[in-house]
Short mmCIF file of the C-alpha atoms (twelve columns), coordinates in Angstrom:
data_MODEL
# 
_entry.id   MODEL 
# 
loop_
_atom_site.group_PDB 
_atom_site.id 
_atom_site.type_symbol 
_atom_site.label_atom_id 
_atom_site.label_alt_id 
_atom_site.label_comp_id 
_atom_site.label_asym_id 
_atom_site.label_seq_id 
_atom_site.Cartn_x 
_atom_site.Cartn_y 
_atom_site.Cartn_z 
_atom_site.pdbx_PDB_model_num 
ATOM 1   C CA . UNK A 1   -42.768 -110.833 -83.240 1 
ATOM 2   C CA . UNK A 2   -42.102 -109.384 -79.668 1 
ATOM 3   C CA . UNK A 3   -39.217 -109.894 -77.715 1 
ATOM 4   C CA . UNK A 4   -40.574 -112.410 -75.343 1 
ATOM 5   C CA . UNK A 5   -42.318 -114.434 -77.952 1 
ATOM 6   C CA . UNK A 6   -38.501 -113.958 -79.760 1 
ATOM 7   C CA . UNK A 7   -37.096 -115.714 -76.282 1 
ATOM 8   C CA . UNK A 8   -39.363 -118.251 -76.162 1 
ATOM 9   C CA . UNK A 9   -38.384 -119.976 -79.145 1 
ATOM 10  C CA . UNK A 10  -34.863 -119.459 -78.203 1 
ATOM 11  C CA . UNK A 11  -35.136 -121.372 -74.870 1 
ATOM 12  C CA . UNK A 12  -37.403 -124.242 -76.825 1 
ATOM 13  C CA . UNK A 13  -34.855 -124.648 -79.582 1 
ATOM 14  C CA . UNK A 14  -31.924 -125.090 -76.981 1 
ATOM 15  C CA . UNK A 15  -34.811 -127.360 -74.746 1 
ATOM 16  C CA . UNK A 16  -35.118 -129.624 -78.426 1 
ATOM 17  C CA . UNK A 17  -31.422 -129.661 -79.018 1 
ATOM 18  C CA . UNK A 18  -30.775 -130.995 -75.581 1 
ATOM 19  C CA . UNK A 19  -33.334 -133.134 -75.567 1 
ATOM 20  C CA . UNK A 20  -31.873 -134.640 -79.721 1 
ATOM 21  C CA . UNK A 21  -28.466 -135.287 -77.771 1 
ATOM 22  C CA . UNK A 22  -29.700 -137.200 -75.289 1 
ATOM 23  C CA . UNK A 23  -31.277 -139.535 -77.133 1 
ATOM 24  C CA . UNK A 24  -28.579 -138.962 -79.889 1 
ATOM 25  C CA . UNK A 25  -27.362 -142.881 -80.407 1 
ATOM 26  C CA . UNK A 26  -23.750 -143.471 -79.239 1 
ATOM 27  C CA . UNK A 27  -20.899 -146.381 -78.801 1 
ATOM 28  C CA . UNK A 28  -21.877 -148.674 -76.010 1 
ATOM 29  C CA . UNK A 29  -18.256 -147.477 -74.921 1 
ATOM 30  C CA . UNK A 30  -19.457 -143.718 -75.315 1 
ATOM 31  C CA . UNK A 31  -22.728 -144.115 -74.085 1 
ATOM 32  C CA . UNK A 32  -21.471 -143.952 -70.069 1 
ATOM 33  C CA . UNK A 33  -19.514 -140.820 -71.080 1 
ATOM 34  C CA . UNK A 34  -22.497 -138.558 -72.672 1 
ATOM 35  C CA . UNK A 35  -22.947 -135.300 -70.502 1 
ATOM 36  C CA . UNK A 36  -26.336 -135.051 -69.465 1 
ATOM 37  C CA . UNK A 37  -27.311 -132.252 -71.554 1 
ATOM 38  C CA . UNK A 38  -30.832 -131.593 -70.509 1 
ATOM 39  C CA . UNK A 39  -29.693 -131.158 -66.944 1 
ATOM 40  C CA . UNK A 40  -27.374 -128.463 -68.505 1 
ATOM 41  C CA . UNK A 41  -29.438 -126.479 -70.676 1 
ATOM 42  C CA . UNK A 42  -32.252 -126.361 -68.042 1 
ATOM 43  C CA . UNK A 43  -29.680 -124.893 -65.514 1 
ATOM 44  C CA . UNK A 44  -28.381 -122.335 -68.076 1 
ATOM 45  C CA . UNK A 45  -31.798 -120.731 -68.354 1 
ATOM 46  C CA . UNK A 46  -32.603 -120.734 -64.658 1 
ATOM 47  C CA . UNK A 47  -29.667 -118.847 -64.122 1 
ATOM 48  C CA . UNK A 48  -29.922 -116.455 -67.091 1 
ATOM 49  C CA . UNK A 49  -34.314 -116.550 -66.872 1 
ATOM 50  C CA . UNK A 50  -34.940 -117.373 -63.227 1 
ATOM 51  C CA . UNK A 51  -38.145 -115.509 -63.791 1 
ATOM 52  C CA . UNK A 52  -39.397 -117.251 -66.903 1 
ATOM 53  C CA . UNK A 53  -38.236 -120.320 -66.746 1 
ATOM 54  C CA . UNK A 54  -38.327 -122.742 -63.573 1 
ATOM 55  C CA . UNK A 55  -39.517 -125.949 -61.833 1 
ATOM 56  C CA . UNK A 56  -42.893 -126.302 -64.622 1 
ATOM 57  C CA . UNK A 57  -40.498 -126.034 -67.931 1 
ATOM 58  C CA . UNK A 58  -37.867 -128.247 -66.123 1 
ATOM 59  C CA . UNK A 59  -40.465 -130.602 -65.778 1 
ATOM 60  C CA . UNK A 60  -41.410 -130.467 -69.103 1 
ATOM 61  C CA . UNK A 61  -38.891 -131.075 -70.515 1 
ATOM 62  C CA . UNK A 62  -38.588 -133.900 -68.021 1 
ATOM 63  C CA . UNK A 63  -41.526 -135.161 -69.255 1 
ATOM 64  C CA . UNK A 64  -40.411 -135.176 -72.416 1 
ATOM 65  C CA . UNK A 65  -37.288 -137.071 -71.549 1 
ATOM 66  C CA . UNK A 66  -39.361 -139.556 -70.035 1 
ATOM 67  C CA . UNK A 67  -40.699 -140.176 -73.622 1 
ATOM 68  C CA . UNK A 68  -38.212 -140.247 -75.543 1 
ATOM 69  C CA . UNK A 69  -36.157 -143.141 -73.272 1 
ATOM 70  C CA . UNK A 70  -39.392 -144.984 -72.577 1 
ATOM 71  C CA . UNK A 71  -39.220 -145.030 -68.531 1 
ATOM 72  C CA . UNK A 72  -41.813 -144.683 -66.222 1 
ATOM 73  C CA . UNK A 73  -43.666 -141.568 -66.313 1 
ATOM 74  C CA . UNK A 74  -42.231 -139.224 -64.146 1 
ATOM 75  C CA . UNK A 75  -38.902 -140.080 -63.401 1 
ATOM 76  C CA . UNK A 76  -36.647 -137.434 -65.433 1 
ATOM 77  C CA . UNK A 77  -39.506 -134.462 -64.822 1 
ATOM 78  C CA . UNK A 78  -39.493 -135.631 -60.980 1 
ATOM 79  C CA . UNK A 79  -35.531 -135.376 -61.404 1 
ATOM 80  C CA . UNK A 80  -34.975 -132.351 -63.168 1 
ATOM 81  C CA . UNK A 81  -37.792 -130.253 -61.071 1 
ATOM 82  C CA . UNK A 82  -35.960 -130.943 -57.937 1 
ATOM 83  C CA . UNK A 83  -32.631 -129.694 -59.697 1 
ATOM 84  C CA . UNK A 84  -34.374 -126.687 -61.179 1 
ATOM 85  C CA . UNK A 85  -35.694 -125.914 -57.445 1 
ATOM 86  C CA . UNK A 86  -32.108 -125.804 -56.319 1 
ATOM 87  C CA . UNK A 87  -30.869 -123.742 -59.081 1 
ATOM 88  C CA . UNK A 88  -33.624 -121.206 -58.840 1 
ATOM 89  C CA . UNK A 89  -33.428 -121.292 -54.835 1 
ATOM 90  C CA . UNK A 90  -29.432 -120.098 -55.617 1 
ATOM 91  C CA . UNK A 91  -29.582 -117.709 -58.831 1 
ATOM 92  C CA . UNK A 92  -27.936 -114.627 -56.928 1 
ATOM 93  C CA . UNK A 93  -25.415 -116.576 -55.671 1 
ATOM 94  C CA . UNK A 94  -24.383 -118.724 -58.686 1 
ATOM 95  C CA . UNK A 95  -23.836 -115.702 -61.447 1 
ATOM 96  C CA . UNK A 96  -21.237 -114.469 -59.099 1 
ATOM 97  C CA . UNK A 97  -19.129 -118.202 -59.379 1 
ATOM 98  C CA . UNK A 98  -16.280 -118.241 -61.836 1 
ATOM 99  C CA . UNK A 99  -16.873 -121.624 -64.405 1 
ATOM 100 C CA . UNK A 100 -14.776 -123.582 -62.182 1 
ATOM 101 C CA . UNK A 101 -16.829 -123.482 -59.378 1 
ATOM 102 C CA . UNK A 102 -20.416 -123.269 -61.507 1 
ATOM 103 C CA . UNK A 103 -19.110 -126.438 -62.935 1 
ATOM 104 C CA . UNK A 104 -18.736 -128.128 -59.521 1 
ATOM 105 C CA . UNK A 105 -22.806 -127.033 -58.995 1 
ATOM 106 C CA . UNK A 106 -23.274 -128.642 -62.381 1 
ATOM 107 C CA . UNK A 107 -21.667 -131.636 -61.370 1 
ATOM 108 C CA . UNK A 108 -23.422 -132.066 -58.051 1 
ATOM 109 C CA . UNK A 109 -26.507 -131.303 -60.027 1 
ATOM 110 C CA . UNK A 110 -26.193 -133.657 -62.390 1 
ATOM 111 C CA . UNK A 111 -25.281 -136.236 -59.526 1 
ATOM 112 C CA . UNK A 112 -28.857 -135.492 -58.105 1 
ATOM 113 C CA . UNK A 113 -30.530 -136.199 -61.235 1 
ATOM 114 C CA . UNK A 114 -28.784 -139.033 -61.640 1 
ATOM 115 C CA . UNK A 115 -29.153 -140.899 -58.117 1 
ATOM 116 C CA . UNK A 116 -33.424 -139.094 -58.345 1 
ATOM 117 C CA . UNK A 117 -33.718 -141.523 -61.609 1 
ATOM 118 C CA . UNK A 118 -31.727 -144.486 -59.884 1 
ATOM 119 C CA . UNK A 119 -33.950 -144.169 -56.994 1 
ATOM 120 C CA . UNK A 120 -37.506 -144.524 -58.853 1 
ATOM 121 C CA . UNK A 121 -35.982 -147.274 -60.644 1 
ATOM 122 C CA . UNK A 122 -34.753 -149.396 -58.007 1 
ATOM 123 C CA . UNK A 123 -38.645 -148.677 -56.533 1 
ATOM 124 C CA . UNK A 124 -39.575 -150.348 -59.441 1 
ATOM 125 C CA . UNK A 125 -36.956 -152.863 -59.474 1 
ATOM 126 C CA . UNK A 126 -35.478 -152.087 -62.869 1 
ATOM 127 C CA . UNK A 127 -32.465 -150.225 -61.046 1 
ATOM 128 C CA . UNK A 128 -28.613 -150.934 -62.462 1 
ATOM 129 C CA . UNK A 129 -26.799 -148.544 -60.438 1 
ATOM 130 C CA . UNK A 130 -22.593 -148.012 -60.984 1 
ATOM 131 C CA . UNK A 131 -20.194 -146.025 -60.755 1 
ATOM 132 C CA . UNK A 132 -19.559 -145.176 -63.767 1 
ATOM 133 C CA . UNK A 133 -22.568 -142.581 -63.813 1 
ATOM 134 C CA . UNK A 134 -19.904 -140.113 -62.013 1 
ATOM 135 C CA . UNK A 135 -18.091 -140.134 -65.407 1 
ATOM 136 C CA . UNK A 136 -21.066 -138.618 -66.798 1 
ATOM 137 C CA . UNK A 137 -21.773 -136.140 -64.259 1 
ATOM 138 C CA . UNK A 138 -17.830 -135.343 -64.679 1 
ATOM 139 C CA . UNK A 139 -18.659 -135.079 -68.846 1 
ATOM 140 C CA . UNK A 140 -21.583 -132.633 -67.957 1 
ATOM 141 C CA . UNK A 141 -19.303 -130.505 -65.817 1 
ATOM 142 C CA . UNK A 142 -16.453 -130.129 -68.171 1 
ATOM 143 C CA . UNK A 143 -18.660 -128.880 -71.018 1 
ATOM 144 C CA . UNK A 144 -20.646 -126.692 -68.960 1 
ATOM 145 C CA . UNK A 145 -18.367 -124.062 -68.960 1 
ATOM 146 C CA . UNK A 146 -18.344 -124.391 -73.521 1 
ATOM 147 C CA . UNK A 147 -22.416 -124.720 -73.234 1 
ATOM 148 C CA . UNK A 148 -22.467 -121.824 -70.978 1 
ATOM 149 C CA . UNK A 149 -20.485 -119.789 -73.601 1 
ATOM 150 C CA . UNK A 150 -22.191 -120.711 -76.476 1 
ATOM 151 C CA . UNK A 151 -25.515 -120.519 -74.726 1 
ATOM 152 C CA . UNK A 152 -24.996 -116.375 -73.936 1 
ATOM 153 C CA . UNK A 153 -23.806 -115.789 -77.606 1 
ATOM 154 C CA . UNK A 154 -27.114 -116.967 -78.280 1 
ATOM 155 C CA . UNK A 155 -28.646 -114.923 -75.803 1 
ATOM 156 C CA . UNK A 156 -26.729 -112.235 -77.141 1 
ATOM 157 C CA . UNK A 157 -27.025 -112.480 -80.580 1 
ATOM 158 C CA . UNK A 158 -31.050 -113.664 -80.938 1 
ATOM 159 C CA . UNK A 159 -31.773 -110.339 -77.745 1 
ATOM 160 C CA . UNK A 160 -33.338 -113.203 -74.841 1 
ATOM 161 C CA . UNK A 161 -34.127 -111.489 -72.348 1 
# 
């Protein structure tokens, strides 16, 4: 098995175990709380594979979001493209950031997937908007700086490149 082919399972086992915690049943309590860890893990690999990963596996893996919480076709690969487009667009400038201030990207990200998803639903008319969905873009940002650790070990450790 070659490197790349080595990588590629890599990024799809992190894409699967982001995908198994979003879905991953909670508390109703907890449930508001639950970092958004696809919008994470996608942003982790367009900063560390801006070449090999991008808009098409965000949206992918939006897709598959889609199917797993039953919503209209669309509406987390829609979501997540536009926030991979942004990440990609700033690579460069984002591996320079310190955690504290890759975190506030994360949490603006996340914020842009979330109000993306609100949108198509309230074109729909399905739409429950609150504020409590800034307590999970804050969740997503205070882990990011953990996933982004344990996300290079495993970069590290399996060679990704």
């Amino acid at each position: 098995m070659d490197d790349r082919t080595h990588s590629f399972w890599v990024v799809i086992l992190t894409l699967f175990v982001a995908l198994a915690l979003s879905v991953h049943p909670l508390p109703l309590w907890a449930r508001w709380f639950r970092p958004d860890w696809a919008v994470i893990v996608v942003c982790f690999w367009v900063l560390f594979l801006p070449n090999r990963v991008g808009v098409g596996v965000a949206w992918l893996t939006g897709l598959a979001l889609d199917i797993l919480h039953g919503v209209y076709p669309g509406q987390h690969a829609f979501a997540l493209a536009v926030v991979a487009y942004f990440v990609q667009v700033s690579h460069q400038r984002l591996r320079m950031f310190g955690y504290r201030k890759q975190a506030v990207f994360i949490f603006s990200m996340v914020v842009i997937h979330l109000l993306l998803g609100q949108w198509v639903q309230n074109l729909v008319g399905v739409a429950d908007i609150s504020l409590l969905l800034l307590a999970q873009a804050l969740m997503s940002a205070l882990i990011w700086p953990l996933a982004h650790v344990v996300m290079t070990y495993l970069c590290y450790r399996f060679i990704v490149s």
